[in-house]
ZADO-1210 file (C-alpha; in nm, 4 decimals, padded with zeros to 6 digits):
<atoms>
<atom x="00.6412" y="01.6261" z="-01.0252" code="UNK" pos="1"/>
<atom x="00.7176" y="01.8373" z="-00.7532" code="UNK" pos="2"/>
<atom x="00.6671" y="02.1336" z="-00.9593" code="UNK" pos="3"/>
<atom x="00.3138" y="02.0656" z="-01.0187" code="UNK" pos="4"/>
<atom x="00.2062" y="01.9709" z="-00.6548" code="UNK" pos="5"/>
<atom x="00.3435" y="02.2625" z="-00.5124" code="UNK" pos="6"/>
<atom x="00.1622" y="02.4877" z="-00.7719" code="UNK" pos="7"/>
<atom x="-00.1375" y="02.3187" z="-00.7239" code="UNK" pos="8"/>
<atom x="-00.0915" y="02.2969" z="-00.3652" code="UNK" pos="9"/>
<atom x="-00.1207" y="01.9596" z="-00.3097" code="UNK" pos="10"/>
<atom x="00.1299" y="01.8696" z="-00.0252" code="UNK" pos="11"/>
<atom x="-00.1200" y="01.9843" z="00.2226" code="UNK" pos="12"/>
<atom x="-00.3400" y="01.7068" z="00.1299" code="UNK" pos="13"/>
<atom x="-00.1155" y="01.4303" z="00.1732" code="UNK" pos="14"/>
<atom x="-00.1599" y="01.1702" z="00.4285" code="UNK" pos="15"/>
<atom x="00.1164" y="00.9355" z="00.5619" code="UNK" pos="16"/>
<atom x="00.0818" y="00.6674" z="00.7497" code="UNK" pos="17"/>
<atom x="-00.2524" y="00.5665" z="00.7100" code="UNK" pos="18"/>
<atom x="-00.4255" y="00.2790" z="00.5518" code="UNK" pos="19"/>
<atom x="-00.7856" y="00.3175" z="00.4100" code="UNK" pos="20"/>
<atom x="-01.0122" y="00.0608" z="00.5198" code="UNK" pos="21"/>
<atom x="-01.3305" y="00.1616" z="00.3445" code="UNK" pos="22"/>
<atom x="-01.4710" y="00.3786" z="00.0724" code="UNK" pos="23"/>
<atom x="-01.7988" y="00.4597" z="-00.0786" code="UNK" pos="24"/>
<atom x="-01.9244" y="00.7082" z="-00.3504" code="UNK" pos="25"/>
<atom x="-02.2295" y="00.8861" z="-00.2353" code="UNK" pos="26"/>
<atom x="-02.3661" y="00.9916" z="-00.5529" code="UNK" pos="27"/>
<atom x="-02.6252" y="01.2347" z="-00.3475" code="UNK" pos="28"/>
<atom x="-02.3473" y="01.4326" z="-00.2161" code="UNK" pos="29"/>
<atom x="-02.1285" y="01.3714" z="-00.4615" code="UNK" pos="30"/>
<atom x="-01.8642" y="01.2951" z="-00.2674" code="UNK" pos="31"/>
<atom x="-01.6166" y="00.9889" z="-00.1351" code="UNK" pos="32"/>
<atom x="-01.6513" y="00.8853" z="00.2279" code="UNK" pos="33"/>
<atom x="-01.3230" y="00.7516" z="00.3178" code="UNK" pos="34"/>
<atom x="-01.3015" y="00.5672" z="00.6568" code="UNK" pos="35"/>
<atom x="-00.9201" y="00.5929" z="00.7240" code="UNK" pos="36"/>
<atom x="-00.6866" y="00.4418" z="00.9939" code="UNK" pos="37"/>
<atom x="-00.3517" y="00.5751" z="01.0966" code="UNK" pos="38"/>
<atom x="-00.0967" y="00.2329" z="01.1091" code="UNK" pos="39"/>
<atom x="00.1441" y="00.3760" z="01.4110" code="UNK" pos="40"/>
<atom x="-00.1395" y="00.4731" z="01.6270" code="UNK" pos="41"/>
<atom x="-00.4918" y="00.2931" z="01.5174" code="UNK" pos="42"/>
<atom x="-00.6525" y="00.5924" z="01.5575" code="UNK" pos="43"/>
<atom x="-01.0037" y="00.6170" z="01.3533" code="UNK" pos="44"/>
<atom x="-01.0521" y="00.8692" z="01.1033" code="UNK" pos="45"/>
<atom x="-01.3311" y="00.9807" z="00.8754" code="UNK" pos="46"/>
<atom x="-01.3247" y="01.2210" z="00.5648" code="UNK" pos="47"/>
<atom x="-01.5312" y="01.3386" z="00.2920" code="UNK" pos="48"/>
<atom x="-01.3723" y="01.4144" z="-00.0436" code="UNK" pos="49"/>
<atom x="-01.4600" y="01.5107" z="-00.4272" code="UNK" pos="50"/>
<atom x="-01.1115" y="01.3498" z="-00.5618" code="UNK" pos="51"/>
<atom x="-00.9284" y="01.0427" z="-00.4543" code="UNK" pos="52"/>
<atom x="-00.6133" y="00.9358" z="-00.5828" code="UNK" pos="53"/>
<atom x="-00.5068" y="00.5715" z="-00.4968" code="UNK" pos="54"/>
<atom x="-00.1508" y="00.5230" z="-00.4231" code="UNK" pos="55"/>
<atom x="-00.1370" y="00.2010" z="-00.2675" code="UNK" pos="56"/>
<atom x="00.1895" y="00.0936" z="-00.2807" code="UNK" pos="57"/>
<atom x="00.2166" y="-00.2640" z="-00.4077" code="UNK" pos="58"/>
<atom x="00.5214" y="-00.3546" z="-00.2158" code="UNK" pos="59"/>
<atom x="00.3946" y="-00.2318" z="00.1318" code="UNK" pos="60"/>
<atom x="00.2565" y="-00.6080" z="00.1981" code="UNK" pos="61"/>
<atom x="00.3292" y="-00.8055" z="-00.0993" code="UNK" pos="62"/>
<atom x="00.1623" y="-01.1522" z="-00.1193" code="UNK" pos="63"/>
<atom x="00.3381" y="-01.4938" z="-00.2173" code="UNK" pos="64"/>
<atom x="00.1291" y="-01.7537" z="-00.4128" code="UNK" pos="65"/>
<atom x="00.1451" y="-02.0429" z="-00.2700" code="UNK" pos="66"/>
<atom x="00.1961" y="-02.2741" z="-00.5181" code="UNK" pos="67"/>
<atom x="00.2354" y="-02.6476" z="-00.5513" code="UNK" pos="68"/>
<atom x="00.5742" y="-02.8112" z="-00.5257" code="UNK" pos="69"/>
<atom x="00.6936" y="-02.4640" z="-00.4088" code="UNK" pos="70"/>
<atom x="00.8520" y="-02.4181" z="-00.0680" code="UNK" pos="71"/>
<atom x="01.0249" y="-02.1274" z="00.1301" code="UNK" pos="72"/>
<atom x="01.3773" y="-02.2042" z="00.1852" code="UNK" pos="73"/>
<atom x="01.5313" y="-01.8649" z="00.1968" code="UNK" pos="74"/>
<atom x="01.4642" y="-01.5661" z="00.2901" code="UNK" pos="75"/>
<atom x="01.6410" y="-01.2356" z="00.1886" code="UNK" pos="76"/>
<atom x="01.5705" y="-00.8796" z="00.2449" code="UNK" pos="77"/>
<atom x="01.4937" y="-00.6583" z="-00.0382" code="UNK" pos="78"/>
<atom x="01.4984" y="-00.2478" z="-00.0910" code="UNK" pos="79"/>
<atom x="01.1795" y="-00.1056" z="-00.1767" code="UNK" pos="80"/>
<atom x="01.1033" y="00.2101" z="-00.3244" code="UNK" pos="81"/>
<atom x="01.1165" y="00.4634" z="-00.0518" code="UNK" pos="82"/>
<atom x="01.4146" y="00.3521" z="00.1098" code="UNK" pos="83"/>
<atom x="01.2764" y="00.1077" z="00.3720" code="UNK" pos="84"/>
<atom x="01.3017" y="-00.2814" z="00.3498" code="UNK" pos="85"/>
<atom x="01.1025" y="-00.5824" z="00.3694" code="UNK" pos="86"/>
<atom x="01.1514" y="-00.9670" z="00.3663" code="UNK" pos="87"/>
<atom x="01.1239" y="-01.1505" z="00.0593" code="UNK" pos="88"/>
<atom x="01.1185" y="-01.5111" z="-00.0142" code="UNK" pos="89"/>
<atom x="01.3218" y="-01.7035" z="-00.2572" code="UNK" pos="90"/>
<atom x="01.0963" y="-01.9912" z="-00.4082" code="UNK" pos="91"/>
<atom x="01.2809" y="-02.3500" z="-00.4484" code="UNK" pos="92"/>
<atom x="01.0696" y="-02.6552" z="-00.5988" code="UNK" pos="93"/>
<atom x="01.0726" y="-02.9444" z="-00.3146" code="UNK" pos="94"/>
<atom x="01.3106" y="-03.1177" z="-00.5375" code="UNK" pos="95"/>
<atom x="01.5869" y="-02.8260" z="-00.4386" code="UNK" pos="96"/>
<atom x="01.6139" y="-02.6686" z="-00.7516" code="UNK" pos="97"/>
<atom x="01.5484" y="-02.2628" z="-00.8249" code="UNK" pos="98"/>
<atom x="01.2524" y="-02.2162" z="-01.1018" code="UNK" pos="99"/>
</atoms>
């Protein structure tokens, strides 16, 4: 993989750090408009592109049903893919036992 983005010079294009809040096709221009946010600083950014490539990253925020019968007793950390952790938690039914 690295192979190909560096022959299609691709790392320049990366951007870390930064959630995308909004985008639209403009089918006039032909082009995405991408409002962008970086997360460490808030700062406001706005970009116009002919290719977007979604890598959201599941496990940045992941979101626990809450279902019924279904507490949070525990909580454990976990390792995500990149090295960097997050909190997890371990479902019990009220009655104490692990589905």
């Amino acid at each position: 993989m690295h192979g190909v983005v560096d022959r299609h010079g691709l790392r320049a294009h990366y951007q870390f750090h930064t959630s995308v809040d909004k985008t639209k096709w403009d089918a006039d221009a032909n082009v995405w408009r991408i409002e962008m946010s970086d997360v460490r600083t808030g700062e406001k950014r706005l970009s116009c592109v002919t290719a977007l490539v979604s890598a959201i990253g599941v496990l940045v925020a992941p979101r626990i049903p809450k279902l019924e019968g279904m507490d949070l007793r525990e909580r454990r950390s976990i390792r995500r893919a990149g090295g960097t952790t997050s909190t997890s938690a371990e479902r019990r039914r009220s009655d104490g036992e692990t589905p």
